[in-house]
KOLRODREN-112023 format. One record per residue (C-alpha): x, y, z. Coordinates in steps of 0.02 Angstrom, whole numbers, padded with zeros to 5 digits, always signed. Layout:
<rs>
XYZ...
</rs>
This chain:
<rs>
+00000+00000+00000+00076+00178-00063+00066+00306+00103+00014+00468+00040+00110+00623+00063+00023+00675+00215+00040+00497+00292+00220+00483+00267+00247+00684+00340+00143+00606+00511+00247+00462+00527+00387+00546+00496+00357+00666+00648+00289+00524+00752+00481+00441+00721+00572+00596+00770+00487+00628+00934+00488+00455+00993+00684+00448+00928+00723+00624+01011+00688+00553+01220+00768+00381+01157+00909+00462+01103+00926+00597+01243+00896+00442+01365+01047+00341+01290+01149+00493+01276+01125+00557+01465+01151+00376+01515+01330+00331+01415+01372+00521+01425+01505+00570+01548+01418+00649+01697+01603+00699+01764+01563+00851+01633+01412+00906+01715+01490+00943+01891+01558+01121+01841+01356+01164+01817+01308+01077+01976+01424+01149+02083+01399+01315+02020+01179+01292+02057+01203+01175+02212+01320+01351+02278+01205+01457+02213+01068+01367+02322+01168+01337+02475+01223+01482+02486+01413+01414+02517+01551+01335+02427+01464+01152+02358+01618+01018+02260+01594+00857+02197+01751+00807+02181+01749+00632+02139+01665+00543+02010+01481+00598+01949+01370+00437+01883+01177+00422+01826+01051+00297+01836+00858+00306+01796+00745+00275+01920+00547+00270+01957+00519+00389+02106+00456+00321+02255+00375+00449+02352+00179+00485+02332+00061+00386+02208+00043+00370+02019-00076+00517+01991-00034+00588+01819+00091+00548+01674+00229+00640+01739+00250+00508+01886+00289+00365+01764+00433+00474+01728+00607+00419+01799+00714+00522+01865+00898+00548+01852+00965+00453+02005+01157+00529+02058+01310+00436+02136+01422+00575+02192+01591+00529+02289+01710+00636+02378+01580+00760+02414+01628+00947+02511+01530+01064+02588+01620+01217+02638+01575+01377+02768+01478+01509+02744+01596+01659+02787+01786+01687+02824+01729+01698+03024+01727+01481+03004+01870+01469+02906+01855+01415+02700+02022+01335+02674+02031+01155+02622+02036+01098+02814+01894+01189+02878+01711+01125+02789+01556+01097+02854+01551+00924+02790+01624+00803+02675+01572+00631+02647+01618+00471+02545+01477+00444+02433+01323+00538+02408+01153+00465+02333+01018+00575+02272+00866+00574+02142+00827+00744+02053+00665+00789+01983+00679+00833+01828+00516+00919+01769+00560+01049+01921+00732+01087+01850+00640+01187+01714+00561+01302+01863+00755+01290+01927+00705+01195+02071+00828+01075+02115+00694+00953+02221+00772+00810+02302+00645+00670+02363+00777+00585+02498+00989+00595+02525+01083+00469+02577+01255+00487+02657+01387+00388+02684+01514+00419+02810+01490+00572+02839+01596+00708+02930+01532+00871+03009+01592+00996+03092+01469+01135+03180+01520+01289+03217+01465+01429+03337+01556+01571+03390+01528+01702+03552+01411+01807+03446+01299+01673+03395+01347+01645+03213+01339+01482+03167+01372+01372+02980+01213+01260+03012+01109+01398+02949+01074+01437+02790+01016+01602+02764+00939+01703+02640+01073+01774+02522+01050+01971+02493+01029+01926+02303+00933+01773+02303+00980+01637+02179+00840+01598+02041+00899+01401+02097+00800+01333+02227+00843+01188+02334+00704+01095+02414+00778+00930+02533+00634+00799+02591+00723+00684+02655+00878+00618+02743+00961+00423+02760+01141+00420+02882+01266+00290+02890+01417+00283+02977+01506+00424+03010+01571+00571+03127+01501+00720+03191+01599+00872+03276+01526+01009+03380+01613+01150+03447+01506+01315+03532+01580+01460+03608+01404+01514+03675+01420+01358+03780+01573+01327+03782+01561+01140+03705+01681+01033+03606+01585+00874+03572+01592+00705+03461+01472+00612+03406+01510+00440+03326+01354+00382+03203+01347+00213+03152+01194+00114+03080+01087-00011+03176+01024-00178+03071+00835-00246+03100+00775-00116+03234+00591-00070+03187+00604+00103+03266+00792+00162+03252+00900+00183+03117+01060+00231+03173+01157+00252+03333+01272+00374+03417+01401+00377+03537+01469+00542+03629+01617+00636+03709+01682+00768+03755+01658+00940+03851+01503+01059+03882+01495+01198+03995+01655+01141+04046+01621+00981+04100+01673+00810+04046+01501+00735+03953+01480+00567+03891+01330+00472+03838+01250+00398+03667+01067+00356+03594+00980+00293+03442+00895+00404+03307+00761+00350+03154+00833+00291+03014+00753+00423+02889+00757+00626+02956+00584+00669+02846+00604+00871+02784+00450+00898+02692+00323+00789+02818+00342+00894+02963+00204+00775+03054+00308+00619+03021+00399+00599+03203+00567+00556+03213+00610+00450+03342+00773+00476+03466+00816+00405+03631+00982+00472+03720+01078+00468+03891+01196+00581+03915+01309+00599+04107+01406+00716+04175+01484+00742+04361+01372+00616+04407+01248+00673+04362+01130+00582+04205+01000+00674+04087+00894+00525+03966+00758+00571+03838+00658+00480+03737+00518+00518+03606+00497+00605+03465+00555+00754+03340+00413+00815+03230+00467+00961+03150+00666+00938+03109+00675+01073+02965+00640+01209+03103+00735+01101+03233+00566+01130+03338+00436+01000+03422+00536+00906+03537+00414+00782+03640+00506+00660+03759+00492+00585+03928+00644+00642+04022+00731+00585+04182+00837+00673+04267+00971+00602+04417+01117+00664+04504+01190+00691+04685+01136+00886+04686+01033+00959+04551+01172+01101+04549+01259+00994+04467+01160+00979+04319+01209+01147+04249+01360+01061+04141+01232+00968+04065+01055+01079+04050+01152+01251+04090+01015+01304+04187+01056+01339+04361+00965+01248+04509+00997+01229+04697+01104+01139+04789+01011+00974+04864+01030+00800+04925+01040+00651+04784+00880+00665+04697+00802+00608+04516+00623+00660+04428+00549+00593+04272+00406+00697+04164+00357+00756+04015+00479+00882+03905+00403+00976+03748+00518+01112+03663+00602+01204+03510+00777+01175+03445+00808+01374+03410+01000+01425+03409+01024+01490+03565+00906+01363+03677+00713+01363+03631+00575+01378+03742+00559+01211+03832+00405+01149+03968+00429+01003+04081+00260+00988+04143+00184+00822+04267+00363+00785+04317+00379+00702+04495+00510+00618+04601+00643+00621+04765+00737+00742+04822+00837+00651+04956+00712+00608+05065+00559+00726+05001+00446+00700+04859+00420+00835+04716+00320+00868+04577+00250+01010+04465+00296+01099+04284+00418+01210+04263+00470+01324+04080+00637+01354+04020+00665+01507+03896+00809+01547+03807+00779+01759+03802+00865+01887+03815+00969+01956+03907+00945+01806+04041+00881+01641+04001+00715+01636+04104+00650+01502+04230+00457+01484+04294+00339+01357+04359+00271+01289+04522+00340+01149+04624+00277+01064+04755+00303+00934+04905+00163+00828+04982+00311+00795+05127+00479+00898+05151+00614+00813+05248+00692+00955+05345+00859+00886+05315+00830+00917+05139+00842+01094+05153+01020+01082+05235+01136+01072+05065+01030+01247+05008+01150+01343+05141+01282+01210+05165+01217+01127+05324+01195+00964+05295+01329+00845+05347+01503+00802+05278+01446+00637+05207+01300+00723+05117+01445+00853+05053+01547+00702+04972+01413+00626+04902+01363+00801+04799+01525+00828+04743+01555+00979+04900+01719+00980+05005+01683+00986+05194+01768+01148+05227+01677+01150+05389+01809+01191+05518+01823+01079+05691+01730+01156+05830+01613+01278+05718+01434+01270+05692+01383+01398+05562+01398+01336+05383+01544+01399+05308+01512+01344+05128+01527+01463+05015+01365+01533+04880+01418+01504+04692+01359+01677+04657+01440+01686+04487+01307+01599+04412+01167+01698+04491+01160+01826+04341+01152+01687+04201+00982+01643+04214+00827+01740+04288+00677+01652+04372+00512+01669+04460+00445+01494+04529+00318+01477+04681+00370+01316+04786+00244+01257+04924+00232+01105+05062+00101+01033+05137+00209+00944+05274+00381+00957+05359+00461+00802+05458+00623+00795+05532+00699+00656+05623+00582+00690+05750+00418+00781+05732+00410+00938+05684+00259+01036+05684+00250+01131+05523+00085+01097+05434+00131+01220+05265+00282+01307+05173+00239+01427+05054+00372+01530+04944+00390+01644+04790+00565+01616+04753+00606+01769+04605+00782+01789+04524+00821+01959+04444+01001+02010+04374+01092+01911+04498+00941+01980+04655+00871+01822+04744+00708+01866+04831+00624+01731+04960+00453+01859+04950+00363+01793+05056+00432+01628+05157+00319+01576+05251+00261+01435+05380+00132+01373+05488+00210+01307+05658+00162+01248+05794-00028+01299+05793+00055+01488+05740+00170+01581+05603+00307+01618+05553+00340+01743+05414+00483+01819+05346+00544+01892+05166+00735+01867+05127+00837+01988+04990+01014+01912+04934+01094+02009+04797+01225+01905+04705+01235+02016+04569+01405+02064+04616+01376+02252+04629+01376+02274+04803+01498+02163+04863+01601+02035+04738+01590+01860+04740+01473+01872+04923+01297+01936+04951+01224+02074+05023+01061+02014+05130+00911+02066+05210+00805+01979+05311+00643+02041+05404+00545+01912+05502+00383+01869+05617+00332+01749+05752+00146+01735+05800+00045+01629+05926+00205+01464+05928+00129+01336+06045+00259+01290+06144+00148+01108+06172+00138+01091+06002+00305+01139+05977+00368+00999+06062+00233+00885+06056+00339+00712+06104+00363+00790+06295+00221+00720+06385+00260+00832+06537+00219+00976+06422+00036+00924+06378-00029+01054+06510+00079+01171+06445-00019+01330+06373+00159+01424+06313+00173+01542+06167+00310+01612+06083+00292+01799+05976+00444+01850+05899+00537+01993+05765+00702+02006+05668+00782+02143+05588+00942+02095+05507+01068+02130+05362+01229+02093+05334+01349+02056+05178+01458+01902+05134+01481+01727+05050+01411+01597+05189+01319+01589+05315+01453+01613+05452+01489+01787+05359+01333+01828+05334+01289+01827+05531+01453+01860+05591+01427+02040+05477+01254+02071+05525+01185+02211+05585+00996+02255+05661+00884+02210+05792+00803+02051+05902+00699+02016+06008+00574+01882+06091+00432+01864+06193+00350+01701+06282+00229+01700+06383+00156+01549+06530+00246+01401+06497+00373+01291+06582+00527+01243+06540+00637+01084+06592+00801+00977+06518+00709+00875+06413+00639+01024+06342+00812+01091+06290+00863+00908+06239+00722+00891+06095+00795+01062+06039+00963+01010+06028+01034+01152+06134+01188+01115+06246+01185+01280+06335+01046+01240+06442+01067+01063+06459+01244+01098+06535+01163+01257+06637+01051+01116+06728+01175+00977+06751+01272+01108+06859+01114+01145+06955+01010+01009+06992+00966+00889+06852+00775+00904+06777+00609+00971+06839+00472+01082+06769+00483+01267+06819+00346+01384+06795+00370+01520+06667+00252+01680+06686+00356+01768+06552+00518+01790+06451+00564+01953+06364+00738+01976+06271+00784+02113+06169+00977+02110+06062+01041+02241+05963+01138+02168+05811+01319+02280+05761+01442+02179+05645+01381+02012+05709+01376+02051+05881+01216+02035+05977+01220+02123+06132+01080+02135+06264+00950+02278+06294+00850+02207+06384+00840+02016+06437+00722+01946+06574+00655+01805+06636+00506+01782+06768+00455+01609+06837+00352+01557+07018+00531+01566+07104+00639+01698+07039+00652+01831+06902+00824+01815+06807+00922+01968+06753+01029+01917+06594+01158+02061+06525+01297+02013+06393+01334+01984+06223+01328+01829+06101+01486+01828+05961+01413+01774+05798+01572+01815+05704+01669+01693+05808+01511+01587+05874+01567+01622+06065+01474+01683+06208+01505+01807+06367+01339+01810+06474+01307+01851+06656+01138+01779+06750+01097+01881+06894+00943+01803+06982+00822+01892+07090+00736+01756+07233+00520+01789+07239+00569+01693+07416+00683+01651+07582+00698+01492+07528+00808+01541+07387+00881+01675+07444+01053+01646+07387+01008+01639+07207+01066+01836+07228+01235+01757+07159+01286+01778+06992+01305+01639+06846+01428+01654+06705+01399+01594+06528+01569+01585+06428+01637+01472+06280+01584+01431+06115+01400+01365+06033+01485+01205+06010+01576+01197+06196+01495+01316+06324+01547+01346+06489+01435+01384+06640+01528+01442+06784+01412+01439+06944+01470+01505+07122+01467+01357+07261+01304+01441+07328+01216+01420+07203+01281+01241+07166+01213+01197+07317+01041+01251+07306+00913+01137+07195+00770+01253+07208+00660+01274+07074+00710+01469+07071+00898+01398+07007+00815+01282+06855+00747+01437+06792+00918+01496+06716+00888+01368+06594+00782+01458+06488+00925+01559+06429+00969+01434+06310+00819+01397+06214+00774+01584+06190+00937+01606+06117+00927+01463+05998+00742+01547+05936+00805+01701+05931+00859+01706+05743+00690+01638+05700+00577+01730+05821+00550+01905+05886+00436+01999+05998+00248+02034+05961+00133+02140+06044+00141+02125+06250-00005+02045+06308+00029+01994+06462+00028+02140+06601+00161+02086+06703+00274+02047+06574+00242+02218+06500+00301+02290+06668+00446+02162+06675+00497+02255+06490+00442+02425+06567+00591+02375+06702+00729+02302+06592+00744+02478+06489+00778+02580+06649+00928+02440+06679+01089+02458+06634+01187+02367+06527+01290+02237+06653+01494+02253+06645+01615+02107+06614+01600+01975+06745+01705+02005+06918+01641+02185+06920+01509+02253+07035+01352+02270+06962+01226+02399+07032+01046+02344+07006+00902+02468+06970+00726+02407+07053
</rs>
């Protein structure tokens, strides 16, 4: 059959664009690709916004794309699938260094499929890219520049780059910060038949300082473009013994956002978790929590929640949600915390008082010198101004190893530039309150590397029969304690701080009765030894105690100081050293009868807190009258005395007993006559 002229014209043009993708098929596939790399470089550069090389050899395969479903013609189309070895990805500025030595990242062999319908919109879209021992190396320096980001260039490029997907294998990762001061490895190796993880990762090296190690396991495939496809990770990381662990999920990687993890936390002091979170927390006993962590990955920290957490803190249990924010100029923490049941003890590492095996086991010296009693551990106040923080903490319950009776804590615990304020602390004791509000400035700017402090505080309605509530002799006891404080002082413990201080004390207590075993739940030795020089234990009736100390460079010195009971009213002059924790008081008792009417003698405190020294004339030695066991009180009221102060005078005769001590003088040093005022 003879095609006509038209006919042969149709198949003639049928031929040539059926020949024309043949041809350019075979060509693009036997052509050498090795040509083409000038042109990529110069786009993938272009696009990245940094030096891009292939520098070994360039080869192309066709492939059937496997992301999404056949919808329309131009998914039966393969695509041009790369092999690219010898790969380099270089910095983006001179700051990170652009010789030869210094690139972001170079690896072995990289594997990539290229769309090539988008190349004619100059898109360069790459469904997934696969690397093969890899090596990186982030950089950050102390202004927050960084070579992980890849910013907009001034003069865009018309090339686009769009990554969906990324596949590891073995390789090496470096990381070295200035902000925080980290130089860190990570060695990435890939994990066979594991349903959920991909690869895994080993760590070492420094942060904050600090010697970190740890390692984890990460999804196989880091999805771009699906920013609801989790990514799963799992990691434990330790540092001065101290261990952070995560696990969960990373949902939106392109923006390094949408961390969700459970994370425990463990350690012998949670201040010594700053290496590791470089947030700064107290010091405590060994404690470890577990909750629920959601945050963003931005540059310089994120915002981060950790929200239904709960767990020990030595002895106490905790729970609540704090928030962590990166800002500026001071990170920022917030959040509520709370205790069904505070161990008293607890609180001892927060001012250095807790004992010298506690110390060791949170990484402290003991620096506490033989003989002393006030914490001499020193505040790290050079962290104070790194972070900023407003959190409410609040008990329902404090124990100790023996009952104490405080039903409620309740503080507002705010951090500003380096200013710590305890606004309001407050308790419930003993059927009564006690509140206070504390000021420490660690900022620096009054005093360096100390504090400068301020503390006001209240006493109102203290039971002493709750107070003590194990004494069965003190059941019928109908006590009460009111008390004040006035104080400030500067320095870097709590020895300086009260051997420094400055202000006013003073204490009332009203109907009670005192006895040893009194002074022996408090854990005073004063009175105890006052008593085993007089005549052993037995209840004396109190009608009223009033004390009043003025407070110059740590050294308290009497105003007025009187106690009444049944047999005697005791005249107490003197001062207490808080600087070097020793005492010089004189006891001058005044008998209510002839049958102690020898109590007229004077009694002689002396020593230190840790070893005082009663000296008692034989006289009064050998009298056991109840008028003698009265002197005991001293003790006790002395010990309260930084935690109580006077309240309103109820009590008539102890307002004249007050009304008396100011028209007193001051008493000399012991051995010199004394001329009393009545």
């Amino acid at each position: 059959m003879q095609l006509s002229r038209r006919q042969k014209i149709s198949l003639a043009s049928a031929a040539v664009l059926i020949a024309l993708p043949v041809t350019a098929s075979i060509v693009l596939i036997n052509m050498d690709w090795n040509s083409a790399k000038p042109w990529l470089n110069a786009r993938a550069s272009e696009a990245l916004g940094r030096p891009f090389a292939i520098e070994g050899d360039l080869t192309l395969t066709w492939q059937q794309p496997t992301t999404g479903g056949k919808q329309s013609w131009r998914d039966y189309l393969p695509w041009p699938h790369l092999q690219a070895k010898d790969v380099r990805l270089g910095n983006p500025s001179a700051w990170a260094g652009t010789d030869d030595e210094a690139q972001l990242a170079t690896v072995s062999q990289l594997a990539f499929s290229l769309n090539p319908l988008a190349l004619l919109d100059k898109k360069i879209i790459i469904p997934q890219l696969r690397f093969d021992t890899p090596q990186v190396h982030l950089l950050r320096n102390k202004d927050g520049k960084n070579n992980w980001t890849f910013d907009k260039q001034e003069q865009p490029s018309p090339w686009q780059l769009e990554l969906q997907g990324v596949v590891f294998s073995k390789g090496t990762i470096h990381l070295d910060d200035d902000v925080t001061k980290t130089a860190m490895r990570a060695d990435v190796d890939t994990i066979a038949d594991d349903a959920r993880y991909g690869i895994a990762w080993k760590l070492s090296g420094t942060y904050h300082g600090e010697t970190v190690t740890g390692g984890g396991k990460a999804g196989g495939v880091l999805s771009l473009q699906r920013q609801g496809t989790p990514f799963p990770i799992q990691a434990d990381m330790r540092a001065s013994g101290s261990s952070v662990a995560i696990e969960g999920t990373l949902t939106r990687p392109a923006d390094l956002a949408a961390l969700d993890v459970r994370l425990k936390l463990s350690g012998p002091s949670m201040a010594r978790l700053y290496p590791l979170t470089g947030v700064l927390l107290p010091e405590t006993p060994h404690f470890s929590t577990e909750g629920h962590l959601t945050g963003t990955l931005a540059p310089r920290g994120g915002e981060w929640v950790y929200d239904k957490f709960s767990g020990k803190v030595g002895s106490s249990d905790i729970s609540g949600k704090l928030a962590f924010s990166a800002s500026t100029p001071r990170k920022r923490l917030t959040g509520e915390v709370h205790s069904r049941l505070l161990q008293f003890s607890d609180l001892g590492p927060l001012v250095g008082a807790d004992s010298s095996a506690s110390k060791k086991e949170r990484g402290v010296a003991s620096t506490q010198p033989a003989g002393r009693v006030l914490p001499v551990e020193t505040f790290k106040t050079e962290r104070w101004t790194s972070l900023d923080a407003d959190v409410r903490y609040t008990a329902d319950k404090i124990t100790r190893d023996a009952e104490l009776p405080i039903s409620k804590l309740d503080t507002h615990l705010v951090l500003t530039d380096g200013v710590l304020s305890l606004m309001p602390l407050n308790f419930n004791v003993a059927g009564g309150t006690l509140t206070s509000q504390i000021k420490l400035d660690g900022s620096g700017k009054v005093i360096a590397n100390g504090i400068a402090a301020e503390l006001k505080a209240s006493a109102r309605h203290l039971h002493i029969q709750q107070l003590f509530p194990r004494l069965p002799a003190l059941q019928a006891s109908v006590g009460e304690i009111n008390g004040d404080a006035s104080l400030s002082a500067t320095g870097n413990s709590v020895a300086t701080l009260l051997g420094s201080s400055n202000g006013e004390v003073r204490a009332l207590i009203n109907r009670g009765s005192i006895s040893k075993l009194l002074l022996e739940e408090m854990g005073l030795n004063i009175g105890s030894v006052v008593l085993a020089k007089l005549s052993g234990d037995k209840q004396v009736k109190l009608n009223c105690m009033a004390a009043d100390f003025a407070v110059t460079k740590g050294l308290m010195r009497t105003r007025q100081f009187i106690v009444d009971t049944d047999d005697a009213v005791l005249h107490i002059d003197g001062t207490v050293n808080l600087a070097d924790e020793r005492l010089d008081l004189t006891l001058r008792p005044d008998s209510k009868g002839l049958r102690v009417f020898s109590l007229r003698s004077p009694l002689y405190v002396h020593g230190t807190f840790s070893k005082p020294d009663v000296s008692v004339d034989k006289g009064v030695l050998a009298l056991r009258a109840g008028g003698a066991l009265a002197l005991a009180v001293v003790a006790p009221v002395a010990a309260l005395l930084p935690l109580v102060n006077t309240g309103p005078v109820e009590d008539s005769e102890c307002a004249a007993l007050l009304a008396q001590a100011r028209v007193k003088p001051v008493a000399p040093k012991p051995g010199k006559t004394v001329r009393k005022v009545r």
